[in-house]
N, C-alpha and C positions, 0 to 999 in steps of 0.2 A: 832389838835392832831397829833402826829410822832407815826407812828407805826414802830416797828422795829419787823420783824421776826426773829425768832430761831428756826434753824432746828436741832431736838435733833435728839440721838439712844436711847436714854435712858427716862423713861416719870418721871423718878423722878428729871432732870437736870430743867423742869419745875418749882418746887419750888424754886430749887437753885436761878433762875434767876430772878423770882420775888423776892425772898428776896434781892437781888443785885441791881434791880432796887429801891426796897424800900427804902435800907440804902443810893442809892444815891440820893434821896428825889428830884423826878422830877415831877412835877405833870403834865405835858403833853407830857409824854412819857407813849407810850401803846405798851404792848407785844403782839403778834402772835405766838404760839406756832405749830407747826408740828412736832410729832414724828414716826420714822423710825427706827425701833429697828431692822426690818428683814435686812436692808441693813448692820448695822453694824455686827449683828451674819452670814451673809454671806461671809463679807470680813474676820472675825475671822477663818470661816471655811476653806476658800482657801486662808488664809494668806498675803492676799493683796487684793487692790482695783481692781475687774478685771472692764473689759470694760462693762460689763453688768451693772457693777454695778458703775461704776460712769454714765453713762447714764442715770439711774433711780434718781441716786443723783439731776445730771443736774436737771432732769423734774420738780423734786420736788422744785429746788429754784427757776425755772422757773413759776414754779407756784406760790409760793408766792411772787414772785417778782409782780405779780398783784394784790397784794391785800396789801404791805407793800412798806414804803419808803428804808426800806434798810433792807437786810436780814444777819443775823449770823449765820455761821457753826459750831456748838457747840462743834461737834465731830470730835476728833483731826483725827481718821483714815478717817472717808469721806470728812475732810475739804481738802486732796488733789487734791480737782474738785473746790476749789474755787482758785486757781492761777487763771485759766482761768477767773478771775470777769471781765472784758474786754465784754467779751460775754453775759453778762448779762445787762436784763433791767434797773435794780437798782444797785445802791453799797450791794456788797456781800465780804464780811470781813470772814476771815479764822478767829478763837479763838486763835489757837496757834501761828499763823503771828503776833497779837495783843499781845500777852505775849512773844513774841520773841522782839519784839520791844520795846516793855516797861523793858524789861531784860537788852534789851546793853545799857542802858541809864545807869546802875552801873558802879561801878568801880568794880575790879578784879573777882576772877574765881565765875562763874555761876554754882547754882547746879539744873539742871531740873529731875524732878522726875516723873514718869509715872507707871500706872497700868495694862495697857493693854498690852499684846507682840506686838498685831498688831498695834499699834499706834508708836512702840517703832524706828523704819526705818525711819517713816513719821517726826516723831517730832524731830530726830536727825537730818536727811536733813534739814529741815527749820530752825532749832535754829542756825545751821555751816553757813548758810547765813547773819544771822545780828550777830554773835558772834564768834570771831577766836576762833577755835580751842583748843589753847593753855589756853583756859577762863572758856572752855565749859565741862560742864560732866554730860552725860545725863546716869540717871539709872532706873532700872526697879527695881520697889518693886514686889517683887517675891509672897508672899501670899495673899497679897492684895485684886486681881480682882476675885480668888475664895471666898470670903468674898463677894462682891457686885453682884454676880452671884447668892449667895445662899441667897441677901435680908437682909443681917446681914449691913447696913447700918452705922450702931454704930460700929459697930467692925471694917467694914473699914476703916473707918477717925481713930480709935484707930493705925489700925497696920500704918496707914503712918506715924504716928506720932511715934509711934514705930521704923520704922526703921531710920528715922532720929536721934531718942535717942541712939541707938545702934551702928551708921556709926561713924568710927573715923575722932576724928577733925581735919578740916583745915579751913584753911582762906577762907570765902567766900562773895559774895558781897551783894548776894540774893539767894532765895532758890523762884524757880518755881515748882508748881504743875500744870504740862501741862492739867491736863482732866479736862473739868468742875466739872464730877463727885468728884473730890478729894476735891472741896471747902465744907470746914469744919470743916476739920483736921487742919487746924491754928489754930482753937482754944485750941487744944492736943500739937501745938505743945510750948515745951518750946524756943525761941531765940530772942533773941534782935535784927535777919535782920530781911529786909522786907521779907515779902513771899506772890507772886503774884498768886495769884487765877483768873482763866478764865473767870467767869462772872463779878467781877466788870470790870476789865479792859477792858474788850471787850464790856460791855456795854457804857462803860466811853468815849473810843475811840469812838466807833460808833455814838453818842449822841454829840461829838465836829465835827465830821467830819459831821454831817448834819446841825449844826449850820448855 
């Protein structure tokens, strides 16, 4: 049996990702879940990852690096301490590196979509590394994250999905949902692209790269 850890913020990104593992129908692949909610309402607080708090990050995947074949950073704002996976015992895979990568495989402009303000720095720098510039347009759905803050769970896959119906059209190749939280709202949304959500791909990715 492959155990793959996931180190959430959030303890409801737990179902997400078993359902992610479910639909990709592996039967020897087993989840390790950890959740750190305090680290990510920290770095919300001082609007960035300070050094305390990737420290604690570290410990944490350092720790289930002992008990897991390879560990996933669920959360796109703490996932800026998995660059360093070099340092680490096991392979330690960023979520949004995963859907950054799986993104430049399209063709023309990219539209990445985020909820959080503090994720919104993080996930612009790593998506301008596998995608020019010229491709890339990363936005912040602005009511959203008070919506998942207050537990309305439903309401927030309604409003991403909302603001996507409301954004004027252009030509695009895919539409990313950077936060795991946001996998869901594919199903609100109406569009003929792909729209890559964080737990299949990063499960998907992780599960060929231990092959």
């Amino acid at each position: 049996m492959t155990v793959i850890a996931c180190l959430h913020a959030a303890r409801s990104n737990i179902a997400v990702f078993e359902a992610a593992l479910h639909a990709l129908d592996y039967d020897d692949i087993e989840l390790l879940h950890r959740v750190e909610e305090g680290l990510l309402t920290s770095a919300i607080d001082a609007n960035e990852v300070t050094p305390a708090i990737a420290a604690a990050t570290r410990q944490a995947i350092d720790e289930l690096c002992e008990y897991a074949d390879a560990v996933i950073v669920t959360c796109t704002t703490l996932g800026v301490v998995a660059w360093e996976a070099d340092s680490f015992s096991r392979p330690v895979y960023r979520v949004d590196a995963m859907l950054a990568k799986a993104a430049s495989r399209y063709h023309g402009s990219i539209l990445v979509l985020c909820t959080a303000h503090a994720t919104l720095e993080a996930t612009t720098h790593l998506f301008n590394a596998f995608i020019p510039g010229d491709r890339l347009a990363v936005e912040l759905i602005p009511r959203a994250w008070a919506l998942f803050n207050a537990g309305d769970h439903e309401g927030y896959l309604r409003e991403i999905a909302h603001y996507l119906q409301q954004r004027p059209e252009c030509a695009l190749g895919c539409i990313v949902l950077a936060q795991a939280s946001m996998s869901g709202a594919e199903k609100y949304i109406n569009t003929t692209l792909a729209v890559l959500t964080a737990p299949g791909v990063a499960l998907q990715g992780a599960i060929e790269a231990l092959a």
